[in-house]
ZABA-192043 format. One record per atom (N, C-alpha, C): z, y, x; atom name. Coordinates in steps of 0.05 Angstrom, whole numbers. Example, Ala and Ser with C-alpha at 12.3 -4.5 7.8 and 13.67 -1.06 7.14 Angstrom:
BEGIN
PT     up  north   east  a
PT    156   -114    264  N
PT    156    -90    246 CA
PT    156    -66    264  C
PT    142    -45    257  N
PT    143    -21    273 CA
PT    157      1    258  C
END
This chain:
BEGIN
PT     up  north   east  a
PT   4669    155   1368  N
PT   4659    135   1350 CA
PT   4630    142   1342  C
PT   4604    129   1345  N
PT   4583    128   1336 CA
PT   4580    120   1305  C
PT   4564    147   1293  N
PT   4553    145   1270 CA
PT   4527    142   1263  C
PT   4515    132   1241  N
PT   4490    132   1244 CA
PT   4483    149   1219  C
PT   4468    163   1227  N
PT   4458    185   1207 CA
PT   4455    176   1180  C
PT   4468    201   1156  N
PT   4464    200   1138 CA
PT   4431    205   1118  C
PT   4425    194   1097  N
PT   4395    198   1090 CA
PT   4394    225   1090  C
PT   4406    243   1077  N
PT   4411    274   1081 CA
PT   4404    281   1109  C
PT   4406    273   1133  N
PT   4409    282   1154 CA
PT   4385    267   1161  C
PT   4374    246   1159  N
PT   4345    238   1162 CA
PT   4324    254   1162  C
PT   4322    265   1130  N
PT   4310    282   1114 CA
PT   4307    306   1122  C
PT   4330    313   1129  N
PT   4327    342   1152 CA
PT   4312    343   1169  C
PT   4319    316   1187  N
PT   4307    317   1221 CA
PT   4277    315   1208  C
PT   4264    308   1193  N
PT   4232    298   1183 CA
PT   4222    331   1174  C
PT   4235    336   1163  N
PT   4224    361   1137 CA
PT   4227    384   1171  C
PT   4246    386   1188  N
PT   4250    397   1205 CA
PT   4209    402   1224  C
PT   4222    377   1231  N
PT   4197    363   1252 CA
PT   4154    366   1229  C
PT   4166    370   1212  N
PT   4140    378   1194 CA
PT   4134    404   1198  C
PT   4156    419   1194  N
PT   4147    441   1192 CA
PT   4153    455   1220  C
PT   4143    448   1245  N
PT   4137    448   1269 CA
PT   4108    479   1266  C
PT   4120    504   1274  N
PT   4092    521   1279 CA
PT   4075    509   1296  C
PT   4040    513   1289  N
PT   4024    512   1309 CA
PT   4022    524   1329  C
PT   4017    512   1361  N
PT   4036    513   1377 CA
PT   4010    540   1381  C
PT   4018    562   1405  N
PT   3995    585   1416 CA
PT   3985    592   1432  C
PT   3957    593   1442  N
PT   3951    597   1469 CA
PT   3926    620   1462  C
PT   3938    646   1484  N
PT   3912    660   1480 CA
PT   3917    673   1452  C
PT   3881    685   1447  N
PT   3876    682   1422 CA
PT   3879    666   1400  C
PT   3887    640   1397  N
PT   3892    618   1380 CA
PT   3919    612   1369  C
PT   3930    603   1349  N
PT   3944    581   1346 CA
PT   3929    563   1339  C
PT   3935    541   1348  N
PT   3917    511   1342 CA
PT   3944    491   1330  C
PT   3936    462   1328  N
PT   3954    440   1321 CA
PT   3936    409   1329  C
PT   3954    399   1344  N
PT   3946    376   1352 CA
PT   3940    350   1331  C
PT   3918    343   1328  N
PT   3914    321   1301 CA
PT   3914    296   1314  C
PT   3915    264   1326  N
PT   3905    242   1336 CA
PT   3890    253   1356  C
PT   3900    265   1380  N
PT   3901    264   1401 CA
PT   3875    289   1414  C
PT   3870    313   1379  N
PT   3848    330   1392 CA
PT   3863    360   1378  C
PT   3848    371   1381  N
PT   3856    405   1376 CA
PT   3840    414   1355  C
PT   3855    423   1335  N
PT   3837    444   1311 CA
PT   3857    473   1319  C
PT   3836    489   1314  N
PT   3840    521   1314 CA
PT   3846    523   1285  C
PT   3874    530   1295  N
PT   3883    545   1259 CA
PT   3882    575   1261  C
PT   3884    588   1272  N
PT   3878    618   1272 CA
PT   3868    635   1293  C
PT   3849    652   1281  N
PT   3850    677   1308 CA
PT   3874    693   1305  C
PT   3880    694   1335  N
PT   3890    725   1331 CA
PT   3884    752   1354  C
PT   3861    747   1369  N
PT   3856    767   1380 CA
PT   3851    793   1361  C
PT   3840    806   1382  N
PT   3836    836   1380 CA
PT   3799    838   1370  C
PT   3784    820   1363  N
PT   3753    828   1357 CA
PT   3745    821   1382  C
PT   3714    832   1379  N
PT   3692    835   1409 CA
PT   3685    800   1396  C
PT   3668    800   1428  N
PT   3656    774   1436 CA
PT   3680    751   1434  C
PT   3679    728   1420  N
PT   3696    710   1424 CA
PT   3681    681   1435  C
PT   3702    669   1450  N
PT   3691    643   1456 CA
PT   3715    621   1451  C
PT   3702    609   1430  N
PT   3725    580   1425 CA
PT   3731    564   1455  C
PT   3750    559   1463  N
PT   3756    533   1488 CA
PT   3749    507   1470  C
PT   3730    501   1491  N
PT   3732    468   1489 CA
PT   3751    443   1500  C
PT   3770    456   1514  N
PT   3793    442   1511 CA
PT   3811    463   1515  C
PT   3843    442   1506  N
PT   3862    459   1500 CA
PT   3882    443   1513  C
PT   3895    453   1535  N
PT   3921    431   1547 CA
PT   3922    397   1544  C
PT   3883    400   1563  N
PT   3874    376   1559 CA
PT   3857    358   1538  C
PT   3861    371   1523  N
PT   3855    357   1498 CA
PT   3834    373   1486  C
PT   3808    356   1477  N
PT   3786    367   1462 CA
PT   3788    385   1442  C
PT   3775    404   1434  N
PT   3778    417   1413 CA
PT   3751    416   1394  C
PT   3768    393   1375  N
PT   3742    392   1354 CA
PT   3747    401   1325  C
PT   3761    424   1322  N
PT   3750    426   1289 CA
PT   3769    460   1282  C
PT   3752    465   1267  N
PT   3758    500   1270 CA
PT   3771    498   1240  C
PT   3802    510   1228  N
PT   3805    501   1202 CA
PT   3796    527   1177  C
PT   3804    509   1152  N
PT   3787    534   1136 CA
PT   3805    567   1142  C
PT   3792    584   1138  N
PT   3803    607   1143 CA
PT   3811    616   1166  C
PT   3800    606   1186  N
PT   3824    606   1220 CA
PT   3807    639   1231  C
PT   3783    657   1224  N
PT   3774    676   1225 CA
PT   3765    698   1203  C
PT   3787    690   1189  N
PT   3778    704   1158 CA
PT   3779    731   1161  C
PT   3758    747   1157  N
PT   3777    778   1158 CA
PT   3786    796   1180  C
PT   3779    786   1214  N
PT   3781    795   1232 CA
PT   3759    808   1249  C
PT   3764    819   1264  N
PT   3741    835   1274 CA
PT   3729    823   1299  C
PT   3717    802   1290  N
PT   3705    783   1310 CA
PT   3674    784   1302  C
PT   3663    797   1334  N
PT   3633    810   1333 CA
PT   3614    788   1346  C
PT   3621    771   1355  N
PT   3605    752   1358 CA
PT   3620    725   1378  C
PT   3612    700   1364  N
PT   3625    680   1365 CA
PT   3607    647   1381  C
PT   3617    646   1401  N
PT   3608    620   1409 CA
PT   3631    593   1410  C
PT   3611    570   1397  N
PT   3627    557   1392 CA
PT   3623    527   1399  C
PT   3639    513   1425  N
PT   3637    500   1438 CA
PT   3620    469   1423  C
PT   3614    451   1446  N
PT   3602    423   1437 CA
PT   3611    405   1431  C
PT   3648    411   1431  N
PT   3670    397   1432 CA
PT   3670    394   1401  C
PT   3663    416   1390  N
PT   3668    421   1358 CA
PT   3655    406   1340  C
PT   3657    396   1325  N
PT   3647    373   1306 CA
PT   3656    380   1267  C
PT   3667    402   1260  N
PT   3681    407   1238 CA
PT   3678    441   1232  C
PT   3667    452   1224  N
PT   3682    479   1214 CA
PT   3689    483   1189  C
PT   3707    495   1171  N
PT   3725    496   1158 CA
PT   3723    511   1137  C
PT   3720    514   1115  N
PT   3717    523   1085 CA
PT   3722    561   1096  C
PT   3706    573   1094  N
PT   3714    610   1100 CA
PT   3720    617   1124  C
PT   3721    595   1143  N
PT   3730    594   1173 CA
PT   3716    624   1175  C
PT   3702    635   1179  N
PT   3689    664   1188 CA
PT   3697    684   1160  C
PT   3695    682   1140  N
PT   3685    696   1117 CA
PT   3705    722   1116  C
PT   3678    743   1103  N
PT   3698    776   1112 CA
PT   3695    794   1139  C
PT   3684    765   1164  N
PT   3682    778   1181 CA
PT   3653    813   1183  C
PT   3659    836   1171  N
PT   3643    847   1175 CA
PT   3637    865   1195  C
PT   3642    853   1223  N
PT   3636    856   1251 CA
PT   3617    840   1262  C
PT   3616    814   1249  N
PT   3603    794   1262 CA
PT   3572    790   1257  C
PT   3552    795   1274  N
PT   3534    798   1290 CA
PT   3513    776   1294  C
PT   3530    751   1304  N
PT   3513    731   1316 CA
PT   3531    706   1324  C
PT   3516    684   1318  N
PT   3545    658   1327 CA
PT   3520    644   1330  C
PT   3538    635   1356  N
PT   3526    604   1363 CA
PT   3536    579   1368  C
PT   3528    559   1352  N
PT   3539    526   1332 CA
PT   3532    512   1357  C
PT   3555    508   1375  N
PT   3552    477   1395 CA
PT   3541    461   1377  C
PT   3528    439   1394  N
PT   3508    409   1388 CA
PT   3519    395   1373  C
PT   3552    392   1368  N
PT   3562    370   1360 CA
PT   3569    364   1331  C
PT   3564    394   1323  N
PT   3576    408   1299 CA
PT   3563    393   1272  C
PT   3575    377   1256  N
PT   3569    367   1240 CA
PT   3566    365   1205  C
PT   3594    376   1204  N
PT   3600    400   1169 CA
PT   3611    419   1177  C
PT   3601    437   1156  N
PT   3610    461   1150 CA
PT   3613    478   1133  C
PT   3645    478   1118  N
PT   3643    475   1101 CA
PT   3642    505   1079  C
PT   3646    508   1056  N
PT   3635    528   1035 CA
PT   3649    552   1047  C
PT   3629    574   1033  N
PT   3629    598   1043 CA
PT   3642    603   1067  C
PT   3635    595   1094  N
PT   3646    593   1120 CA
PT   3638    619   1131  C
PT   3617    632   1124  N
PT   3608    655   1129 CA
PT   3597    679   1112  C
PT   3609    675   1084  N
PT   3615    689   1064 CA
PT   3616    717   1073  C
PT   3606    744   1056  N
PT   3608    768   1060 CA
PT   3611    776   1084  C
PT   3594    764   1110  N
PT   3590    778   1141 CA
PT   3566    794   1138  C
PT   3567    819   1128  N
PT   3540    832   1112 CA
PT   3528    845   1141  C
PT   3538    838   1164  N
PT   3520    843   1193 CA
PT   3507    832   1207  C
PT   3519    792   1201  N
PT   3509    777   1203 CA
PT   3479    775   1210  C
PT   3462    774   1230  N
PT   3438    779   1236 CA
PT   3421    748   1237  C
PT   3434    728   1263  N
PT   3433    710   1271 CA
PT   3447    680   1269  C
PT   3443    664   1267  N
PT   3462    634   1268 CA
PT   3447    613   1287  C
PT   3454    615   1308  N
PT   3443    597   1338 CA
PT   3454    566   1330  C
PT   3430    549   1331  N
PT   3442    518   1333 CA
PT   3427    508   1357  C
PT   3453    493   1369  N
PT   3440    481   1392 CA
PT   3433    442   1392  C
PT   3448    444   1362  N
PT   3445    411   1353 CA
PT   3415    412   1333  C
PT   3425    380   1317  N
PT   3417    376   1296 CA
PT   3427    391   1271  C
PT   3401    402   1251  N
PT   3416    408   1225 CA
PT   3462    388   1222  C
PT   3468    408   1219  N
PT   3498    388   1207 CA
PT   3489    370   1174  C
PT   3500    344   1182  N
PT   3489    339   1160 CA
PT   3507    338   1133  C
PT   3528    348   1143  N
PT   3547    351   1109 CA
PT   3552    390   1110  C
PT   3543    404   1084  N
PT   3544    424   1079 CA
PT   3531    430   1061  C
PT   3545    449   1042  N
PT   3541    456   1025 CA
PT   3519    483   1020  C
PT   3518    484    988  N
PT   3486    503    990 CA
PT   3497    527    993  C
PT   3523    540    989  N
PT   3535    564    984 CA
PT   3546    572   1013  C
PT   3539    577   1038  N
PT   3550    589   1056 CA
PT   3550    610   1073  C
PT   3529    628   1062  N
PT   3523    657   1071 CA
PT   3526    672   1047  C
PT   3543    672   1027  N
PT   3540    681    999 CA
PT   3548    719   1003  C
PT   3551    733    988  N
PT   3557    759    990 CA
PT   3537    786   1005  C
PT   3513    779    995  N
PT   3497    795   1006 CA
PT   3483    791   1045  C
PT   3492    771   1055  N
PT   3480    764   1078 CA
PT   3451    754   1075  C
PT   3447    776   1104  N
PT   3417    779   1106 CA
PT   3413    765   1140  C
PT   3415    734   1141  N
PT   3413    729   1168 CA
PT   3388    706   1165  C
PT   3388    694   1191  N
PT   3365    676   1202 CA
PT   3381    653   1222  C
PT   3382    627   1213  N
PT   3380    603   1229 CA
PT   3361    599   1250  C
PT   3374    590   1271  N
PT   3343    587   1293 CA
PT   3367    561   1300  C
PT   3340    535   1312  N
PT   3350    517   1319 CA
PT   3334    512   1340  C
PT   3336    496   1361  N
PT   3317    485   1380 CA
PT   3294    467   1373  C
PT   3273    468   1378  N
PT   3244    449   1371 CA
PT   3250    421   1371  C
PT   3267    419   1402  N
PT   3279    388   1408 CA
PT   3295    372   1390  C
PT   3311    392   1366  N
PT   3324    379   1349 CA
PT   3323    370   1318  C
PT   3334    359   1306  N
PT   3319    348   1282 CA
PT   3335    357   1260  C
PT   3326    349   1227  N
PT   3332    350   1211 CA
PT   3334    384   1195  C
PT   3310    400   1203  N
PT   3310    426   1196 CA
PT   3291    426   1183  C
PT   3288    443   1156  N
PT   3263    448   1142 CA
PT   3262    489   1147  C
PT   3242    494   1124  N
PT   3247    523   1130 CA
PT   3269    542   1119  C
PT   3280    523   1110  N
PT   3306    538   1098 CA
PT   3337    522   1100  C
PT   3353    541   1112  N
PT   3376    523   1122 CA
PT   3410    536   1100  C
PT   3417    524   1075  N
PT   3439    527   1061 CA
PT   3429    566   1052  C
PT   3406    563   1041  N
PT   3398    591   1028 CA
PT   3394    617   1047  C
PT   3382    611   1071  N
PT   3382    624   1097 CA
PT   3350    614   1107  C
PT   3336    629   1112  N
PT   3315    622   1128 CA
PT   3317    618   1157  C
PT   3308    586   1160  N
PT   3305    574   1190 CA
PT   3280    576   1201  C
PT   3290    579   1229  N
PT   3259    584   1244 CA
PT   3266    570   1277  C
PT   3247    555   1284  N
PT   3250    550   1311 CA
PT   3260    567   1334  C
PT   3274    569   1342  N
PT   3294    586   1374 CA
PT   3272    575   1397  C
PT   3252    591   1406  N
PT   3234    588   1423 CA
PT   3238    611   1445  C
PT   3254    606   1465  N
PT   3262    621   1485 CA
PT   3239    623   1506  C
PT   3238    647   1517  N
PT   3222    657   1533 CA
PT   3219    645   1558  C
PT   3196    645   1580  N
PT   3204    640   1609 CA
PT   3227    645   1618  C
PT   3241    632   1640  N
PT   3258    645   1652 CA
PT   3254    681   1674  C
PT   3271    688   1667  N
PT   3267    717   1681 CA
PT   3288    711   1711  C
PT   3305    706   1713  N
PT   3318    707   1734 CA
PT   3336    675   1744  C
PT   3345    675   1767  N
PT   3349    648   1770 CA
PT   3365    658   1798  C
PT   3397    644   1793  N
PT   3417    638   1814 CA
PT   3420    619   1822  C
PT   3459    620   1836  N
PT   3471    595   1839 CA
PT   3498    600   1839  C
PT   3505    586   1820  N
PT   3535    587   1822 CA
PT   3540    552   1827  C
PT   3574    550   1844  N
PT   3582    530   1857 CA
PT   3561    509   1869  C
PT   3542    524   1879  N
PT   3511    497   1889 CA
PT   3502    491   1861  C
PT   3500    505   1840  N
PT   3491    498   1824 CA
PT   3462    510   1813  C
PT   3437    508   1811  N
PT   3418    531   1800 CA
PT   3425    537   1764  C
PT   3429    567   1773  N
PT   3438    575   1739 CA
PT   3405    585   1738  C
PT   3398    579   1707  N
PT   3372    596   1699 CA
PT   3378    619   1682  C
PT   3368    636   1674  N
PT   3370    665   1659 CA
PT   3346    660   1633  C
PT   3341    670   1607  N
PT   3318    667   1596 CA
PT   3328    690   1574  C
PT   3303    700   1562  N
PT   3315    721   1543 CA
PT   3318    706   1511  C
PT   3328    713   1495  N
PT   3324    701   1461 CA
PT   3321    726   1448  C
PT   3313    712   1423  N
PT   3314    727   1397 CA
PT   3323    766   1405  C
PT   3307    780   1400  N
PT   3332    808   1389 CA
PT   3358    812   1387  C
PT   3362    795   1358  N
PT   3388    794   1352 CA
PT   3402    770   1368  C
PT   3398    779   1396  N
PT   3410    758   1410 CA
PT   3439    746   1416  C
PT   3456    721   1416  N
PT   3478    710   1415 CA
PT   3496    730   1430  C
PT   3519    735   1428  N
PT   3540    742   1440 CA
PT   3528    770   1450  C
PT   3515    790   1436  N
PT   3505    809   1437 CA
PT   3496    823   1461  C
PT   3482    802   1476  N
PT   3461    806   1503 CA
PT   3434    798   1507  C
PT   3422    801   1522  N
PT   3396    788   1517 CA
PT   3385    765   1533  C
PT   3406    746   1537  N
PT   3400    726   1558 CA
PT   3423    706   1551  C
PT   3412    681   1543  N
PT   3418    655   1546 CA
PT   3424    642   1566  C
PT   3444    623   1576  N
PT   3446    616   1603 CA
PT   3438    582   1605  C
PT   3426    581   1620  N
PT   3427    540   1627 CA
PT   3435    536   1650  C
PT   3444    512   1658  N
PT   3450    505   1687 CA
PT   3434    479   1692  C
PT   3432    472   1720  N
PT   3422    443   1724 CA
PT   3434    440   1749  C
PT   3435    416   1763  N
PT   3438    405   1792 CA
PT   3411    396   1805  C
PT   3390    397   1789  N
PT   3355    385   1801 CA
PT   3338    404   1789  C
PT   3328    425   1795  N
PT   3306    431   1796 CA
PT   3287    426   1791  C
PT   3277    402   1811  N
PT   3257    386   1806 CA
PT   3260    367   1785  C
PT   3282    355   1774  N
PT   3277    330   1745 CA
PT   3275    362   1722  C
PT   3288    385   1727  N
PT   3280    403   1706 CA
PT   3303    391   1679  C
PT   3324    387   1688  N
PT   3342    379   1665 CA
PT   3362    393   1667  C
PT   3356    411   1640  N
PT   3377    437   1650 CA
PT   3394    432   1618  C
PT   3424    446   1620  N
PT   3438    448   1606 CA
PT   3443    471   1593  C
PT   3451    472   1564  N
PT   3462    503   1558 CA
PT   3490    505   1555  C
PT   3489    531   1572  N
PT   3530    534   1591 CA
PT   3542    551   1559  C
PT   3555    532   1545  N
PT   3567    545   1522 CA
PT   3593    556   1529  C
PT   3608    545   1546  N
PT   3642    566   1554 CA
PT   3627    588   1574  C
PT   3652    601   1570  N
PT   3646    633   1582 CA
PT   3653    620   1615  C
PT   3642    633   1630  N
PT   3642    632   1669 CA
PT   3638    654   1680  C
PT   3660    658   1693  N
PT   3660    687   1703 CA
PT   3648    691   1731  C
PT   3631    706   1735  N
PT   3608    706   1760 CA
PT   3616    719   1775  C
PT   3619    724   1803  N
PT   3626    738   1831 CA
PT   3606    754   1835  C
PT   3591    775   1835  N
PT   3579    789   1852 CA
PT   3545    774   1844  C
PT   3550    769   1824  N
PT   3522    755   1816 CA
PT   3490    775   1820  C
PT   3481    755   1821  N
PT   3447    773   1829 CA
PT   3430    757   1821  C
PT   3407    767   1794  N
PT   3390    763   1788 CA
PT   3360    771   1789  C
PT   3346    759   1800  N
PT   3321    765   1807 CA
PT   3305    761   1786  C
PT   3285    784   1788  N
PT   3258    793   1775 CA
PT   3266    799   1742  C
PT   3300    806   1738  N
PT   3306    813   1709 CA
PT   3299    844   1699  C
PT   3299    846   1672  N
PT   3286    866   1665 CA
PT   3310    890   1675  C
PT   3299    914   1683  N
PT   3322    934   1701 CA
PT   3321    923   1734  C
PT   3309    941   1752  N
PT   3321    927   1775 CA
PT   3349    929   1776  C
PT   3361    915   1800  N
PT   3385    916   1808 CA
PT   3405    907   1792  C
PT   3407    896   1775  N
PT   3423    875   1750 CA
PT   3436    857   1770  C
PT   3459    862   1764  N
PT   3489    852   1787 CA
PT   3509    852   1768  C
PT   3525    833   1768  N
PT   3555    834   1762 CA
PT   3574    813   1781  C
END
């Protein structure tokens, strides 16, 4: 004989289905919002991190508050997919070094990078974000904003942080990965992901429309010419 569920038993299956853990991949647990990906937590081990820009298909746009609070994450790139970062999302981190803000990134919210007293650098590859608050390097951080010349809405001071144009050097070396020309160029000292070379890619040469490769790509036997050190291979 078919029954049809009691409200009690409704109530279950809902409160059940709510409290669904964020699901895990990797370093992450994330949670699926209208059809994109927010990072609710780290849980690696520290070092160099790189956010995925997608996640079992699906974009990953928004990093939540706290999802790196307190971990030993030394330097952080963070895809173009990303459009949101999240109230303390970094804060505590006192490993962290240097981060670099994909293009797309738009708020970001209070004390996101609170007490990172190593904090050197903050790479933007967009526009200033235009929702954020004045309080986001609070606790003794002693860092520097660099943004690209190409982009807009920067004065000399960025949320109580001094901004300065990211004016990258000639290129020093120049490959190819998949038929593709990769360029090499050096930045800043306190350079991103704690190396001294930025990467772009293009498919023309000649139009000179090159991209910056924000996910990590793992290189075969790579060889760069005229870089500082001969013989620089990986």
């Amino acid at each position: 004989m078919k029954t049809n569920p009691t409200l009690l038993q409704t109530i279950l299956l809902v409160t059940l289905l709510w409290m669904r853990p964020a699901a895990v991949e990797a370093q992450f647990t994330y949670a699926t919002n209208n059809g994109t990906i927010t990072i609710m937590q780290y849980t690696g081990s520290g070092g160099a991190v790189t956010v995925p820009n997608m996640t079992n298909g699906l974009l990953v746009t928004s990093i939540t508050n706290n999802a790196f609070m307190d971990t030993g994450v030394a330097s952080v790139t963070i895809p173009n997919s990303v459009t949101n970062i999240g109230a303390e999302a970094f804060s505590d981190c006192g490993s962290l070094t240097n981060a670099l803000i994909g293009s797309s990134v738009q708020s970001i919210g209070r004390n996101a990078f609170m007490d990172c007293i190593h904090l050197k650098g903050v790479y933007f590859l967009g526009n200033a974000p235009g929702s954020i608050v004045s309080q986001l390097f609070g606790g003794g951080v002693n860092a520097t904003a660099y943004y690209l010349p190409s982009t807009a809405g920067w004065g000399s001071m960025f949320a109580g942080i001094p901004a300065v144009p990211w004016n990258p050097l000639p290129a020093v070396g120049i490959t190819t990965y998949n038929s593709q020309p990769v360029l090499f160029f050096p930045v800043p000292a306190s350079a991103i992901i704690g190396t001294n070379y930025a990467l772009q890619m293009s498919t023309n040469l000649i139009a000179g429309n090159w991209t910056t490769v924000t996910n990590s790509i793992s290189f075969i036997c790579l060889q760069i010419t005229n870089a500082p050190g001969s013989g620089l291979s990986r």
